[in-house]
C-alpha positions as a LaTeX table, in Angstrom:
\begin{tabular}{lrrr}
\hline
Residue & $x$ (\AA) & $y$ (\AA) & $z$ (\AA) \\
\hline
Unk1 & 159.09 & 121.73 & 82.14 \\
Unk2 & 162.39 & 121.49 & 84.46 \\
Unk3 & 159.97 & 123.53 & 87.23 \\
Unk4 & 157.15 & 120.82 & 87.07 \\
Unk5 & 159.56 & 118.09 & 87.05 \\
Unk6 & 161.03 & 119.44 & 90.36 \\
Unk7 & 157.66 & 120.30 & 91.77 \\
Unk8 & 156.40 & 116.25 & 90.65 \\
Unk9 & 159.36 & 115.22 & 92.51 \\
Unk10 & 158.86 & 117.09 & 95.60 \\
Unk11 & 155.35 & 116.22 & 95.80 \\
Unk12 & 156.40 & 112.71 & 95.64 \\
Unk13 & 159.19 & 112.90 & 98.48 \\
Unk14 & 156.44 & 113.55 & 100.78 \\
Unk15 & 153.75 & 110.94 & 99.37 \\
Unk16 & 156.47 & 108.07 & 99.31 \\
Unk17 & 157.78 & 109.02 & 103.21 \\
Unk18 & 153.97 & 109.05 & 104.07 \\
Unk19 & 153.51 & 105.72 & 102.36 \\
Unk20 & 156.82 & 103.89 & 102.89 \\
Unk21 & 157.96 & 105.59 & 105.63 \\
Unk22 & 161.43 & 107.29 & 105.70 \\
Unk23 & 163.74 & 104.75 & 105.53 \\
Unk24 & 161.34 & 103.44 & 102.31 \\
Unk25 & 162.12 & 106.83 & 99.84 \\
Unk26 & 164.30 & 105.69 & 97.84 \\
Unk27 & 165.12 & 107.84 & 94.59 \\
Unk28 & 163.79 & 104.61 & 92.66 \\
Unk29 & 160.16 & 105.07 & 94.70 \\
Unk30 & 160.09 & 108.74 & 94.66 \\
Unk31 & 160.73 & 108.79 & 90.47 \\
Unk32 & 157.97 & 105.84 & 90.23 \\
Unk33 & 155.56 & 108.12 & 92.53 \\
Unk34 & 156.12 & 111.33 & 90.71 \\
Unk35 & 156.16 & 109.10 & 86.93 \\
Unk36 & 159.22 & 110.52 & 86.30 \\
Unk37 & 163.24 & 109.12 & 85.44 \\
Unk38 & 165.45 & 108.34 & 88.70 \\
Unk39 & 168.26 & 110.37 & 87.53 \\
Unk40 & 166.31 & 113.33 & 87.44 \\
Unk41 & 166.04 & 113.36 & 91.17 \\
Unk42 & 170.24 & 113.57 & 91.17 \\
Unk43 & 169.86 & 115.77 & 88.09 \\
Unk44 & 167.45 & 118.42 & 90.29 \\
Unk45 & 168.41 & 117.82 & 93.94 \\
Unk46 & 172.01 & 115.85 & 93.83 \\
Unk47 & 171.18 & 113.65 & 96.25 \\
Unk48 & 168.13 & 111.81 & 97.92 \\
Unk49 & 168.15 & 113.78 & 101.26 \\
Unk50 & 168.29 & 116.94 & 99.33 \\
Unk51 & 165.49 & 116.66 & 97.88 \\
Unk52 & 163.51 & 115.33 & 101.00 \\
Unk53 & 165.10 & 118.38 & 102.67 \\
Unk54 & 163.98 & 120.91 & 99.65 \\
Unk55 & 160.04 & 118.92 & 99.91 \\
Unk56 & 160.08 & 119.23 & 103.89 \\
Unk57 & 160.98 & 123.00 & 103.93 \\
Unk58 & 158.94 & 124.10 & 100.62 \\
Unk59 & 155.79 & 122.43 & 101.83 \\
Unk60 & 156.20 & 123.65 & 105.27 \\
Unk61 & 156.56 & 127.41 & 104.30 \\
Unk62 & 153.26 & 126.50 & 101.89 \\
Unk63 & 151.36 & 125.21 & 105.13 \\
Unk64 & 152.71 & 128.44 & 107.59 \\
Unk65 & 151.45 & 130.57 & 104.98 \\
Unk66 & 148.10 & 129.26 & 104.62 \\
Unk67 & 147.45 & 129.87 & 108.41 \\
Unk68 & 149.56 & 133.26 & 108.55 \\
Unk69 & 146.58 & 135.15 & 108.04 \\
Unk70 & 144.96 & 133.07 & 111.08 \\
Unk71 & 148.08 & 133.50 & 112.80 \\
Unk72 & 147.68 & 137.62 & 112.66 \\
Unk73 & 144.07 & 137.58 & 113.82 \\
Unk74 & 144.60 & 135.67 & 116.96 \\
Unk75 & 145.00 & 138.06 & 119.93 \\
Unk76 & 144.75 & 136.17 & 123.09 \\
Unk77 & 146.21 & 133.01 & 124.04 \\
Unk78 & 142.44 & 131.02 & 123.83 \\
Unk79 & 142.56 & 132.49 & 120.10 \\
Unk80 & 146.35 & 131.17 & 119.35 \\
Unk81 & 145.26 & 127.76 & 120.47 \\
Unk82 & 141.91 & 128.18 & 118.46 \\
Unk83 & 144.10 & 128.54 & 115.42 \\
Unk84 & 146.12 & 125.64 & 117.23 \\
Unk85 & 143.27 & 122.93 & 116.55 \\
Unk86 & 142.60 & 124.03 & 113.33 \\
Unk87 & 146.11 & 123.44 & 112.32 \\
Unk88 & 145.75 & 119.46 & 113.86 \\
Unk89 & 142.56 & 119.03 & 112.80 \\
Unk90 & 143.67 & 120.11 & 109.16 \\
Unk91 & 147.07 & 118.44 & 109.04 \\
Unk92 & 146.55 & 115.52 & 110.05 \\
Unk93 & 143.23 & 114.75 & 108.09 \\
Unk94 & 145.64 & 115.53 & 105.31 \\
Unk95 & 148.30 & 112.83 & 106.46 \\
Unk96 & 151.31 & 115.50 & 107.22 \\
Unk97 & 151.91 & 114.32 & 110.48 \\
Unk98 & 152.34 & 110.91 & 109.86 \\
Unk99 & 155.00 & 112.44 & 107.37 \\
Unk100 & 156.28 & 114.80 & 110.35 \\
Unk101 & 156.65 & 111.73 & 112.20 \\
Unk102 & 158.32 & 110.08 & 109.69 \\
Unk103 & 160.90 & 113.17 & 109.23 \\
Unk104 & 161.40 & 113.16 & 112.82 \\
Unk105 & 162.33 & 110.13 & 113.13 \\
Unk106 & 164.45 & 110.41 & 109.85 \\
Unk107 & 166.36 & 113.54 & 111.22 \\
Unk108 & 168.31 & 111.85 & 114.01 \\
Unk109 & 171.86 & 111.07 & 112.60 \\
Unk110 & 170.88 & 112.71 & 109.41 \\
Unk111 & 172.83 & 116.35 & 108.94 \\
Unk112 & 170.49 & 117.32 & 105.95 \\
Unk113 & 167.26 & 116.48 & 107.03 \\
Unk114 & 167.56 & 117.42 & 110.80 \\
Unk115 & 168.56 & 120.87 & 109.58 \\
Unk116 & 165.47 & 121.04 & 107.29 \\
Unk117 & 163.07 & 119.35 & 110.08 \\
Unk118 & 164.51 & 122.70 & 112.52 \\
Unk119 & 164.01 & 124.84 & 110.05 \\
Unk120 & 160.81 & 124.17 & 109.14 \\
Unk121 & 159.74 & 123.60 & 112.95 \\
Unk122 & 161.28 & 127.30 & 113.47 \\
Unk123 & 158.78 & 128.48 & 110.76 \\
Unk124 & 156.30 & 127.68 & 113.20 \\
Unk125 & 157.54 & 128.85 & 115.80 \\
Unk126 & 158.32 & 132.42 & 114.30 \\
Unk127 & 154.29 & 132.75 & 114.02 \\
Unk128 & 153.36 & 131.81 & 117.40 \\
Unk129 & 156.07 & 134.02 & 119.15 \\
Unk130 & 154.80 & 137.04 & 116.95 \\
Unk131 & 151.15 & 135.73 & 118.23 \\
Unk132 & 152.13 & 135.94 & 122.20 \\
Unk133 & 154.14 & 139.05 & 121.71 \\
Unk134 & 150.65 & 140.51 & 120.84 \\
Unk135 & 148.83 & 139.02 & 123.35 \\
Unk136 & 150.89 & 139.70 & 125.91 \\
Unk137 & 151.57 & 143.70 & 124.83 \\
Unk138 & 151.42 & 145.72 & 127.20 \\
Unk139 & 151.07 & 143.28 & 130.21 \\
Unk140 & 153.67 & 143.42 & 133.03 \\
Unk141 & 154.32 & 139.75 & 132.38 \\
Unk142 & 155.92 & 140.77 & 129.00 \\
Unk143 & 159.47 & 141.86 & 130.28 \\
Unk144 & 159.43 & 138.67 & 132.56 \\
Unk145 & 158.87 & 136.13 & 129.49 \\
Unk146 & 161.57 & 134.42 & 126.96 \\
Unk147 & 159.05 & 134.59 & 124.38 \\
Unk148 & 161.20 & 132.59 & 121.69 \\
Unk149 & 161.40 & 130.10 & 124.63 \\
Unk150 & 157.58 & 130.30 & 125.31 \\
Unk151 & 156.89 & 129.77 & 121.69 \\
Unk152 & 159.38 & 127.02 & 121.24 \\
Unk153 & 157.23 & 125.17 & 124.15 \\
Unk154 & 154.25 & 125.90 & 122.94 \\
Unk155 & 155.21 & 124.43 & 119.35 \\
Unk156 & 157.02 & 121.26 & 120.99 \\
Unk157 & 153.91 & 120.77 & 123.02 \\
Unk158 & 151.71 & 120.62 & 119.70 \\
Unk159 & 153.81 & 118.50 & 117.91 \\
Unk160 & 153.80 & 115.79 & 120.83 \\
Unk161 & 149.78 & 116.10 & 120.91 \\
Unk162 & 149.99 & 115.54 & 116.72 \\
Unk163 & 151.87 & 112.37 & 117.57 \\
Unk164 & 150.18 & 111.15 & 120.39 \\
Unk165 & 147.05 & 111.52 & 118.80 \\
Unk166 & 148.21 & 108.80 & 116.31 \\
Unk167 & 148.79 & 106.18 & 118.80 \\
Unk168 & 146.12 & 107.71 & 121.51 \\
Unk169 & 143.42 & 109.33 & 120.22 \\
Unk170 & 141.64 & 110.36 & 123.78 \\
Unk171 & 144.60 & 111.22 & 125.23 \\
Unk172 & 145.14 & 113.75 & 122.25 \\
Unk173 & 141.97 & 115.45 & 123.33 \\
Unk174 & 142.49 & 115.75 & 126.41 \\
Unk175 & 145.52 & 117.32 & 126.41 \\
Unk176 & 143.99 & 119.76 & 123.91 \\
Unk177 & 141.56 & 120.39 & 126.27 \\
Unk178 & 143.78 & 120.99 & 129.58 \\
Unk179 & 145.46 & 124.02 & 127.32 \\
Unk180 & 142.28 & 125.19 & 126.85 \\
Unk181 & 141.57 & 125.49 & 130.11 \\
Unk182 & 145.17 & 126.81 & 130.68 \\
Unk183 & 144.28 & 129.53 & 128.07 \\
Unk184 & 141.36 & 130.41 & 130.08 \\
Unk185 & 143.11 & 131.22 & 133.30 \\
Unk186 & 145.99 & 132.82 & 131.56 \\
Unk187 & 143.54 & 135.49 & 130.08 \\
Unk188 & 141.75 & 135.37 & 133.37 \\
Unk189 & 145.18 & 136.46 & 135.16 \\
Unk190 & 146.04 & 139.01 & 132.67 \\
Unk191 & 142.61 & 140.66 & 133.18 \\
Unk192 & 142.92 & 141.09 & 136.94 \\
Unk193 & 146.73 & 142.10 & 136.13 \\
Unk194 & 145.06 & 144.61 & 134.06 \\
Unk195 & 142.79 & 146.04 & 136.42 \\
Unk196 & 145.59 & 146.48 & 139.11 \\
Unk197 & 146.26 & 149.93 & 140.39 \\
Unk198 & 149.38 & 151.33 & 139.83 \\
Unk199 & 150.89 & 150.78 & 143.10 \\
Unk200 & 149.78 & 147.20 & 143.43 \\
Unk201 & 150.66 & 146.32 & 139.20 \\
Unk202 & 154.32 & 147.40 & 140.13 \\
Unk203 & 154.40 & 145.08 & 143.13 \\
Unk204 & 153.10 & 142.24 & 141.69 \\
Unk205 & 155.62 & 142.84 & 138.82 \\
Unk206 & 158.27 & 143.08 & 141.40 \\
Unk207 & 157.32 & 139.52 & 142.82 \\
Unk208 & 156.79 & 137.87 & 138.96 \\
Unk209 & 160.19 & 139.08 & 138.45 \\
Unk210 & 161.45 & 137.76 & 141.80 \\
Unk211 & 160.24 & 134.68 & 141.30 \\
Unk212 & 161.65 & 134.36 & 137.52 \\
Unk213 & 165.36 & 134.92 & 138.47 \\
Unk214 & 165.39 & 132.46 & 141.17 \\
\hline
\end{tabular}
C-alpha cells in the first residue's frame, strides 16, 4: 500500500505542475490529484520539493529507458536525430514538456529541484554522448571532439526546439529540419574523411586539430 501511495503521489506532482503550473503544486493540490491525505506527501517525501524532485527524476529515468533501446540502434548522426523527433513528437503529445517547462522555470533559485532538473537532463545526455561516440568511431574527428560537450549541445538544442515549439510551432520545424540537413552533411563529410588516403586522412587531421586549439 505505502508503494502505491508514493507512486499516486508522484504521478500527481507531475499532473498538478502540468495543470497548475509550478508555482500552483501545492501539497494540498497534489494530495487532491492523487485522492490521497496531505500529510502523506510530508509522511513519504518530507517536503513538497522533494517529492517534485523524486517525480521529475523517477519519470525521467522511465522515459530514457523507453527510448534506450532506440538510443543503441542509432548509428549515424541522421539516425540520432531520427530517434530525436520521435522523442518530441512523443513527449510532447503526452504534455511532458509543458511540465519540463514548468520545472525549468521552477529550478531557478530552487536547490532541490534544479539539482533534479540536471540530473534528469544529464540522463539524456548520457544516451546521446554514447550515440556520437558510435557514430563517430573510428573517424579522425573523434580525438578532436568534447563529446560530453557535443552531447550537452545537442540536448540543450532539443530542449529549446521542445519549447519553442509551444509558442512557435513553424519555427519548431524548421529548426528540426536545418539539423537534418546538418546531419546530412556531417555523414557526407565523414564519408569523404573515410575514403581519404592515408597520407591525405593524417593531414586533414592535422588541420581539424589545428583549427580546434586555436
Amino acid at each position: 500500500m505505502a508503494k502505491t501511495t508514493r507512486a499516486d503521489l508522484l504521478d500527481a506532482a507531475l499532473r498538478t505542475i502540468a495543470e497548475r503550473g509550478f508555482a500552483g503544486a501545492s501539497a494540498r493540490h497534489i494530495a487532491t490529484a492523487a485522492g490521497q491525505n496531505q500529510a502523506l506527501v510530508f509522511y513519504h517525501f518530507g517536503t513538497v520539493n522533494d517529492l517534485i524532485a523524486a517525480a521529475c527524476r523517477e519519470s525521467t529515468e522511465s522515459r530514457v529507458a523507453l527510448y534506450r533501446g532506440r538510443f543503441d540502434q542509432a548509428k549515424t548522426f541522421a539516425e540520432l536525430l531520427a530517434v530525436g523527433r520521435e522523442v518530441h513528437v512523443t513527449e510532447h503529445a503526452e504534455g511532458n514538456v509543458a511540465v519540463l517547462a514548468q520545472l525549468l522555470a521552477g529550478a531557478r533559485g530552487n536547490e532541490v529541484v534544479g539539482a533534479a532538473v540536471a540530473d534528469a537532463l544529464n540522463l539524456w545526455v548520457v544516451e546521446v554522448e554514447k550515440t556520437l561516440a558510435r557514430v563517430l568511431a573510428g573517424s579522425p574527428l573523434l580525438p578532436l571532439v568534447d563529446l560530453g560537450g557535443l552531447a550537452r549541445s545537442i540536448s540543450a538544442g532539443f530542449i529549446g526546439i521542445e519549447l519553442l515549439d509551444g509558442v512557435d510551432p513553424a519555427g519548431a520545424t524548421r529548426a528540426l529540419a536545418s539539423l537534418e540537413q546538418l546531419a546530412v552533411l556531417t555523414e557526407t563529410l565523414l564519408q569523404e574523411l573515410d575514403n581519404l588516403g592515408p597520407v591525405t586522412s593524417r593531414l586533414v587531421k592535422r588541420k581539424l586539430n589545428a583549427l580546434t586549439n586555436q
